[in-house]
C-alpha atoms as one frame of an Amber mdcrd trajectory, in Angstrom:
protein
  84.515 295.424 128.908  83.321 293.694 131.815  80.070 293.595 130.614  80.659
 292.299 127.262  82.461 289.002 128.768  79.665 288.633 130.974  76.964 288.774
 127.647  79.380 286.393 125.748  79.467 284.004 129.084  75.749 284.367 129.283
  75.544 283.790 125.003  77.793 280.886 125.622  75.932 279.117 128.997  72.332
 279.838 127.112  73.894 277.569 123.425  74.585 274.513 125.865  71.130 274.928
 127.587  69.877 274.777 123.863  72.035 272.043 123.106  70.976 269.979 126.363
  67.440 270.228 125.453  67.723 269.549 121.790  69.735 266.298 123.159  67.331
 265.255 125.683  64.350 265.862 123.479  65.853 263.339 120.588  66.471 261.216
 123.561  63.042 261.234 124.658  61.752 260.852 121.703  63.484 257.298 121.617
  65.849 258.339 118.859  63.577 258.398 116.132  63.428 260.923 112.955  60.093
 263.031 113.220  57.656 261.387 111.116  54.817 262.880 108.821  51.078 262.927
 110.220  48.917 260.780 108.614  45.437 259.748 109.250  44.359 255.899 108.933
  43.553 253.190 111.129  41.362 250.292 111.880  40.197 247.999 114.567  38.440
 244.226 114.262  36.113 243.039 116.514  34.749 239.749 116.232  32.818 239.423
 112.932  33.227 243.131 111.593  36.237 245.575 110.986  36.346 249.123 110.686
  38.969 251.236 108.987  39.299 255.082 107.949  41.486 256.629 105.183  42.072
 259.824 103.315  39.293 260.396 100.273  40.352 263.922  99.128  42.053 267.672
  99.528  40.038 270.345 100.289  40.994 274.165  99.535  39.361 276.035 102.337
  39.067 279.305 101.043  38.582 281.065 104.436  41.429 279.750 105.980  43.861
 279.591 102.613  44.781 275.692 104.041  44.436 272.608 102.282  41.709 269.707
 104.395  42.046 266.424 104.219  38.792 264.232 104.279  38.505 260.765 105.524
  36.195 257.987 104.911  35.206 255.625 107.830  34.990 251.894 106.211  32.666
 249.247 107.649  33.039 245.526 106.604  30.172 243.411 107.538  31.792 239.849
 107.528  28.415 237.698 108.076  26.548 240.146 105.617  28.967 240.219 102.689
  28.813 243.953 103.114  31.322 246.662 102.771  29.626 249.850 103.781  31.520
 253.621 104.029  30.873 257.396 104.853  32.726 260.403 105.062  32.278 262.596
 107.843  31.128 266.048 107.151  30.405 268.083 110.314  27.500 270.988 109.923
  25.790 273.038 111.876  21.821 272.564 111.528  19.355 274.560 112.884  18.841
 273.173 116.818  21.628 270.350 116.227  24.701 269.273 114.878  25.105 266.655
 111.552  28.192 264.626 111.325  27.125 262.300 108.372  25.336 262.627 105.162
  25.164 259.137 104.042  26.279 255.842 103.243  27.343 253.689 100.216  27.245
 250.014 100.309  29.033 247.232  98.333  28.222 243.556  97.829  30.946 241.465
  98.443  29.491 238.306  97.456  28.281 240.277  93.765  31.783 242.502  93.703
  33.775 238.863  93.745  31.599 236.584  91.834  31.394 234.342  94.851  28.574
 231.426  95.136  26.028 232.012  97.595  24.055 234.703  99.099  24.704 236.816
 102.388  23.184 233.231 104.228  26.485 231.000 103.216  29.015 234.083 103.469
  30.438 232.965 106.918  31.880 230.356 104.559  34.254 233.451 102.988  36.772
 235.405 104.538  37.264 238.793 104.151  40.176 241.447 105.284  40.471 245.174
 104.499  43.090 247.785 104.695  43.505 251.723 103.328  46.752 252.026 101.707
  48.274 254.618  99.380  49.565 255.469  96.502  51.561 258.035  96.769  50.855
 261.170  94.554  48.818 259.313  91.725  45.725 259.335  93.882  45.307 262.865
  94.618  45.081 262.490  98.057  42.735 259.587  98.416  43.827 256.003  99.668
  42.605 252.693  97.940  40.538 250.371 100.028  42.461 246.729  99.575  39.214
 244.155 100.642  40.656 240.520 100.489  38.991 237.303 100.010  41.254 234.446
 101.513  39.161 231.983 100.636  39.142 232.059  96.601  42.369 234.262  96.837
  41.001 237.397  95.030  41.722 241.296  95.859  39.173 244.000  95.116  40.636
 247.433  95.249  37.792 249.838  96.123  37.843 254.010  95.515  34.969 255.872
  97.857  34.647 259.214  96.801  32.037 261.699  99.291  29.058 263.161  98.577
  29.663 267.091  97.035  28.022 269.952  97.069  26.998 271.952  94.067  26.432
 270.456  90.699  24.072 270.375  87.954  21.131 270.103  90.741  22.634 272.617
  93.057  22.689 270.095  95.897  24.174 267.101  97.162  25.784 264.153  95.173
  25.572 261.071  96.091  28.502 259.208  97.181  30.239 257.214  94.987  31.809
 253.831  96.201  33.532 251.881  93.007  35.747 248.886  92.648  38.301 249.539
  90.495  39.623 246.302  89.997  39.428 242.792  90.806  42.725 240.061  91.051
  43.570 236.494  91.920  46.299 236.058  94.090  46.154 232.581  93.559  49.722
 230.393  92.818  49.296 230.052  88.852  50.415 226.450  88.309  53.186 225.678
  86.131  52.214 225.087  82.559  52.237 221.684  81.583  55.127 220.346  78.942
């Protein structure tokens, strides 16, 4: 008898230790709900910004887990240039390879601007990943904005893959998918 009020005082003491923790642990973590990992980012740096963003699912096999893969996004401000890759890590004889190649985009083509890559400083360009939510299948549109003539290209970079008609590598594809104004229409006239 003795013993089981000294279990149930134990079972008791060890719930509030539980309790303590879980309370301290929400506290620590500021208070906030847990949120959902997610890959994406982007720095600037002068002339140039760089941004990464999901391009696809994977179904490893091996492993029975599903892989996200990421593209890394390069915008070239003085060249007119959006450039992108998607990492793919192997294992070569003597070294490792990281990336296969690269697709590149003409801004100054992609939104009918005047000029070459010479008078592009005149233009200003932004870019941010984004998502869609399950219509994309796991890939995130690539927003590129023109501030200049008000115009917003939506871009969909899809990795080189494997396999095929050839049996080896595809080239990476690198598509705009659509081009807007987001210019104030002005009123129509009476």
């Amino acid at each position: 008898m003795e013993r089981e009020r000294r279990r149930e005082g134990l079972f008791g003491v060890g719930l509030v230790g539980v309790a303590v923790g879980l309370v301290f642990g929400w506290l620590a973590s500021g208070g906030r709900a847990p949120r959902a990992l997610a890959s994406g980012g982007g720095d600037r740096s002068g002339e140039s910004i760089v941004a990464t963003g999901p391009v696809s699912i994977r179904y490893n096999e091996g492993l029975k887990v599903q892989i996200p893969e990421e593209a890394v996004y390069f915008l070239d401000y003085r060249g007119a240039r959006l450039i992108a890759t998607s990492p793919n890590p192997q294992q070569t004889v003597g070294a490792s390879k990281f990336i296969d190649g690269f697709a590149e985009r003409d801004l100054i083509a992609d939104f009918k601007l005047d000029g070459d890559a010479d008078t592009a400083p005149r233009y200003h360009f932004i870019m941010t990943t984004g998502s869609a939510g399950s219509f994309t299948n796991g890939w995130a549109p690539l927003y590129v904005f023109e501030t200049t003539t008000k115009q917003l290209a939506v871009y969909k970079f899809s990795p080189q893959l494997t396999g095929g008609l050839a049996g080896g590598l595809s080239a990476p594809r690198f598509e705009m998918l659509e081009l807007r104004s987001f210019a104030k229409q002005e009123a129509a006239a009476n």
